[in-house]
C-alpha positions in Angstrom: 100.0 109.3 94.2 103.3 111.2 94.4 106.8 110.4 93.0 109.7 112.6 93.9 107.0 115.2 95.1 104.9 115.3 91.9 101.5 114.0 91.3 101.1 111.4 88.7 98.5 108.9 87.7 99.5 105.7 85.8 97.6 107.1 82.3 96.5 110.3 81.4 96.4 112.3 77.8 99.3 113.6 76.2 99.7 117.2 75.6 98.3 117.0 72.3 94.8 115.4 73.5 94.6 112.7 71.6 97.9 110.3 72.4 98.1 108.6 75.7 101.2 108.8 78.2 101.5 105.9 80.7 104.3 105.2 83.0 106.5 102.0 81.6 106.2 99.6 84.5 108.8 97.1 82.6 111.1 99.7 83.7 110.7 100.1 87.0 112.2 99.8 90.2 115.8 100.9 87.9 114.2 103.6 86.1 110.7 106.3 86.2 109.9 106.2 82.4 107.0 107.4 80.8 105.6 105.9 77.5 103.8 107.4 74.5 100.8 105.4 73.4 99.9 106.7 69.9 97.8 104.2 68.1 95.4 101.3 68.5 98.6 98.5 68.0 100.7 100.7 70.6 97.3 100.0 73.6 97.7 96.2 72.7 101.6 96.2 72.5 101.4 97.8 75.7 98.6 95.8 77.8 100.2 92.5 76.3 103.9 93.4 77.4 103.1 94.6 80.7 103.8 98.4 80.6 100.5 98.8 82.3 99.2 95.5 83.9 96.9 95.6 87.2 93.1 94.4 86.2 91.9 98.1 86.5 94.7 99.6 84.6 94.2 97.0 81.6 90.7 98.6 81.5 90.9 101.9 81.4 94.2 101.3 78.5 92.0 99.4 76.6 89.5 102.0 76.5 91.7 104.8 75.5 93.3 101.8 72.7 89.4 102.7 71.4 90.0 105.8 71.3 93.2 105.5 69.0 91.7 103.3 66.9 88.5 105.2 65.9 91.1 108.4 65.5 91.6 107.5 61.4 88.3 105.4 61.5 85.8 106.0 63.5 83.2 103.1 61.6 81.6 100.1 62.9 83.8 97.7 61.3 87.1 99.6 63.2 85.3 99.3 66.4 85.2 95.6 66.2 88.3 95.5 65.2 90.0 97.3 68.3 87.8 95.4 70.5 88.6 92.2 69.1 92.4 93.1 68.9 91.8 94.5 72.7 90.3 91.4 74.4 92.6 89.2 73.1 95.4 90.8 75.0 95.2 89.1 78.5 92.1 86.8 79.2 92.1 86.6 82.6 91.1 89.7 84.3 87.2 91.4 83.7 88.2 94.4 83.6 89.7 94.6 80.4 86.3 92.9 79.4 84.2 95.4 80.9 85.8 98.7 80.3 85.4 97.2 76.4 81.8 96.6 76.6 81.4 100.1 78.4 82.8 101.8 75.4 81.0 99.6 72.7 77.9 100.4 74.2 78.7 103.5 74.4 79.9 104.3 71.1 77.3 102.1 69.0 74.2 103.8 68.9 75.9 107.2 67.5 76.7 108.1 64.3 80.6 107.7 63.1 81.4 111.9 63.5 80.3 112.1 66.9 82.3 108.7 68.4 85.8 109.8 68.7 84.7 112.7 71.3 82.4 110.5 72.9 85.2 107.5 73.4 87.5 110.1 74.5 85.0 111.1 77.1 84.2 108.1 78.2 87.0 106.6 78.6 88.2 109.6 80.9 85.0 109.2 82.9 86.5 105.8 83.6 90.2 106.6 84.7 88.0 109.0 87.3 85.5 106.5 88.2 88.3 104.2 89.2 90.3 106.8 90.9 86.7 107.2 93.0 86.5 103.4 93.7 90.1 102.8 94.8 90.1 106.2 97.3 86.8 104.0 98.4 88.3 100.9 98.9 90.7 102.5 101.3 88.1 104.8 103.1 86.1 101.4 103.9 89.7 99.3 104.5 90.5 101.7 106.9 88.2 101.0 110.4 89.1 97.2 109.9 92.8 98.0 110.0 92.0 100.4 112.9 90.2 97.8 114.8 92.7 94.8 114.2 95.3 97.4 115.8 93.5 98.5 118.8 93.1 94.9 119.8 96.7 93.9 119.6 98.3 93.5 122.8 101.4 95.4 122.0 99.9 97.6 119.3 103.7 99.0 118.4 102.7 98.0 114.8 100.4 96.3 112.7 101.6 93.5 110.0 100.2 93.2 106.9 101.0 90.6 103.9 100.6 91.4 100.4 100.4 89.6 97.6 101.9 91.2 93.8 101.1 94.7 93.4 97.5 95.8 93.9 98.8 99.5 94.7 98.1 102.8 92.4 100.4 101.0 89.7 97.9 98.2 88.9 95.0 100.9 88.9 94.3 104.5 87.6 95.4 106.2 91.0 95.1 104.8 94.8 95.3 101.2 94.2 93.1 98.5 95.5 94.6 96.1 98.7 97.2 99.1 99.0 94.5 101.8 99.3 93.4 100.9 102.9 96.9 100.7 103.6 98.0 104.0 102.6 94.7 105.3 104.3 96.1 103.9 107.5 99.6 105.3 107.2 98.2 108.6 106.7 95.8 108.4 110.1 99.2 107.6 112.1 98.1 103.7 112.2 101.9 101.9 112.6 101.1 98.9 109.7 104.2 97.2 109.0 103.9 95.6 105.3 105.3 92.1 104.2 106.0 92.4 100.3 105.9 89.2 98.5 108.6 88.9 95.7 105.8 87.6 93.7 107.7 85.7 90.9 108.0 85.2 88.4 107.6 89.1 87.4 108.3 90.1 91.0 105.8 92.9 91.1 105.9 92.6 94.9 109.6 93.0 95.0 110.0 95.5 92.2 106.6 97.7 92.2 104.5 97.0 95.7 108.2 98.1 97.1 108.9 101.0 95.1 105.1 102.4 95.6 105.8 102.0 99.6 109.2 103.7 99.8 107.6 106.4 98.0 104.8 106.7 100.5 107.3 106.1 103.4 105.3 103.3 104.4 107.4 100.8 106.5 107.9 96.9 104.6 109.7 94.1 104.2 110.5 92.3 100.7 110.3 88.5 101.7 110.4 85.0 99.3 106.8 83.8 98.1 107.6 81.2 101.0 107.8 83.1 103.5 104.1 84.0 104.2 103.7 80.9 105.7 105.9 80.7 108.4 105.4 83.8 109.5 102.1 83.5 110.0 102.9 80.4 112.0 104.7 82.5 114.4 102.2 85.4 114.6 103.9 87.6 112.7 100.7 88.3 110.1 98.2 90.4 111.5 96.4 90.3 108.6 96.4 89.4 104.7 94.7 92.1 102.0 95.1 91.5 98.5 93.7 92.1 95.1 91.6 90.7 92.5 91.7 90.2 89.1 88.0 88.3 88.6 85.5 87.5 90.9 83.0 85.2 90.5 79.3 85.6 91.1 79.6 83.4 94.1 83.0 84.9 95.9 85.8 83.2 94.0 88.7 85.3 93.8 91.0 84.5 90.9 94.3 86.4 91.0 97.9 86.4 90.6 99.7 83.0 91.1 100.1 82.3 94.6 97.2 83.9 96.1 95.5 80.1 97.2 98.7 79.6 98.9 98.5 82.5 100.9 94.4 82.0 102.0 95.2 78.4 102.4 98.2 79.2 105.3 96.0 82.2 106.5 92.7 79.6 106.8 95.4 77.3 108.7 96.5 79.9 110.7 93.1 81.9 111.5 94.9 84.9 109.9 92.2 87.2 108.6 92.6 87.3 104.8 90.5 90.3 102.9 90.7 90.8 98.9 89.8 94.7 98.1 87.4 93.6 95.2 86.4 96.8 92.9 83.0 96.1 91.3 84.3 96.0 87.3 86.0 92.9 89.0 83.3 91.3 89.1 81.9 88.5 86.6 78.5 88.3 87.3 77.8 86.0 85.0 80.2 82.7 86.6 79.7 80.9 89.5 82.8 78.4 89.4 86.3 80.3 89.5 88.4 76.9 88.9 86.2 75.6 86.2 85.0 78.6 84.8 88.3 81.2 84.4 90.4 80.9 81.6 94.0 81.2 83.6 96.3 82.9 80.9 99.8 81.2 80.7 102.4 83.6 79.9 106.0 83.7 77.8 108.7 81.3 79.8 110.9 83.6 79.5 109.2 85.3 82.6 110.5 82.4 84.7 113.6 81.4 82.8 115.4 85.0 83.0 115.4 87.9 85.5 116.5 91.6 84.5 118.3 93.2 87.4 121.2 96.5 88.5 124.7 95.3 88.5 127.3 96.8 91.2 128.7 99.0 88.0 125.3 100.4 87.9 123.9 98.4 84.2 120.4 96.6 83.3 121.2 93.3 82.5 119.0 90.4 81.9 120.4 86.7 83.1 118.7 83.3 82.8 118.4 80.9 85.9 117.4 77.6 84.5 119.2 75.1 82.6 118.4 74.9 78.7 116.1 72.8 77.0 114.1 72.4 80.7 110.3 73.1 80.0 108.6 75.5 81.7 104.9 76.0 82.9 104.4 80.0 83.5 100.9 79.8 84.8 100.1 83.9 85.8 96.9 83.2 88.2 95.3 81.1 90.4 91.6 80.9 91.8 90.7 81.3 95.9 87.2 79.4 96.9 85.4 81.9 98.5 85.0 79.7 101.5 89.1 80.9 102.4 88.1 84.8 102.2 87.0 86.7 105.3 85.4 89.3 103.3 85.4 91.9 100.3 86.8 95.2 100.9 84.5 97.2 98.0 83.7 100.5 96.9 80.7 100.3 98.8 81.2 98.8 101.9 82.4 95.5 103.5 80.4 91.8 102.7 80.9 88.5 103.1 83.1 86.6 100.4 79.0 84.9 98.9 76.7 85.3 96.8 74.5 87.1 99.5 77.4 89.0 100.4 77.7 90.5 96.6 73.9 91.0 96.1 73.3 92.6 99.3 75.8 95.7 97.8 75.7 95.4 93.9 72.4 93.7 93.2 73.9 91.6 90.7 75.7 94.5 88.6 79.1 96.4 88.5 79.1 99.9 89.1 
């Protein structure tokens, strides 16, 4: 995607071919700063403080943290130890799991000189092979935006709510619920987007908005509330959000708030989609509520907020009183039964079992 007219991804190699550059999300919407990932503690400072975050874009960091770590050591012992120091970083999300596993098994088999070039290689083949999944996801999001339009009565626009940021930021390049979106702008479709605030980070507020004033796609940055009522009053054509693991059966676990969202949507016969990229997926759980570990995150997320002043500055305020405890829960989990269907890289299915197997046969990718 572009900002200020040049093309960027969210990671790509340093000059030098061998660090890693990503683009500091903690910083954004105030300021576009790029980061300079240089060794295997820089990957896991870096996935576990949020300057990359997004399910795909954990993966494809942790696979270049590999390749930092096997730079001064490329033995067996040093691979465990990056993956170990790797998966520890956020639990939640498969993709971190699987972009690990792709470069273990990957790396294993050969001999210690010939694993740094292979890791490197690998792990570019899977910033590209997520780049080709998201562009997917939108080419196959695309005719169901289309035909929701075309049967609106007064077609001036279509609305579509969002949940945190599933755009190019969480990903490689493209995004994943913003993908079909983006596809849509570009055909001349008028969608409308409601942006969640999505607190406590506000990735809706501060990323999802940024990514859509950049595209000149038209939105509206509403309360987590909100969704709700507007749906009540028709003003929700449809919901499409993201996924950070899905269950074998169609459960959806993703950012807090999500099972609000399907639950007004169910109530309101609003269609609600999740664009579901195949490393997502946890083939090997049935049960999202009992079966997900749901990573609970620093209170500080929820006690303080970092905004602009009117003089211009980046301050950081707290909200709550002191000494009140706080629970910073940073997922929740959707019963399939709430999801119309999954948006994938390979089509559209039912949010089942069936629906899964009929695409993937029981494996990602």
């Amino acid at each position: 995607m572009n900002v200020d007219g040049k093309h960027y991804r969210t990671i790509w190699l340093a000059d030098d071919g061998r660090a890693v550059e990503i683009i500091d999300q903690t910083k954004l919407p105030h300021a576009f700063v790029t980061a300079r990932l240089a060794t295997l503690e820089d990957a896991a400072r870096a996935i576990t403080d949020m300057q990359v975050r997004g399910a795909p874009l954990i993966g494809a960091a942790a696979a270049y943290g590999i390749c930092l770590a096997l730079r001064d050591d490329p033995s067996d012992d040093r691979l465990a130890e990056a993956y170990d120091l790797l998966h520890a970083t956020r639990p939640t999300g498969i993709n971190l799991r699987w972009a690990l596993d792709e470069m273990r098994s990957t790396l294993t088999p050969l001999p210690p000189d010939q694993r740094l070039a292979a890791a490197y290689r690998r792990a570019a083949e899977i910033c590209d092979q997520d780049v080709a999944i998201n562009q997917a996801i939108g080419e196959h999001g695309l005719p169901l935006i289309r035909e929701l339009w075309q049967k609106k009565r007064r077609p001036d626009c279509l609305n579509i709510l969002t949940h945190c940021n599933a755009g190019w930021l969480a990903t490689v390049d493209w995004g994943t619920a913003l993908a079909p979106i983006y596809k849509a702008h570009d055909a001349g479709i008028p969608v409308h987007v409601w942006v969640d605030e999505t607190r406590p980070r506000s990735q809706g507020a501060r990323l999802t908005a940024w990514e859509l004033n950049h595209h000149g796609v038209p939105h509206t940055i509403i309360a987590d509330n909100v969704g709700g009522h507007l749906m009540q009053h028709r003003r929700v054509d449809l919901c499409l959000v993201g996924t950070d693991r899905t269950t074998a059966q169609g459960d959806v676990c993703n950012k807090i708030g999500t099972y609000l969202k399907a639950l007004a949507a169910h109530d309101n016969h609003v269609p609600f989609y999740v664009a579901l990229p195949s490393p997502s997926i946890d083939w090997t759980i049935e049960d999202g509520i009992a079966d997900i570990p749901i990573e609970q995150r620093d209170p500080a997320e929820m006690t303080d907020i970092t905004g602009r002043t009117a003089s211009g500055d980046v301050v950081t305020v707290t909200l709550t009183p002191p000494g009140s405890p706080v629970a910073n829960y940073a997922f929740d989990v959707t019963p399939a039964r709430y999801i119309t269907a999954f948006i994938t890289e390979k089509g559209v299915c039912p949010a089942s079992r069936e629906g899964l197997r009929g695409l993937f046969g029981g494996r990602s990718c």
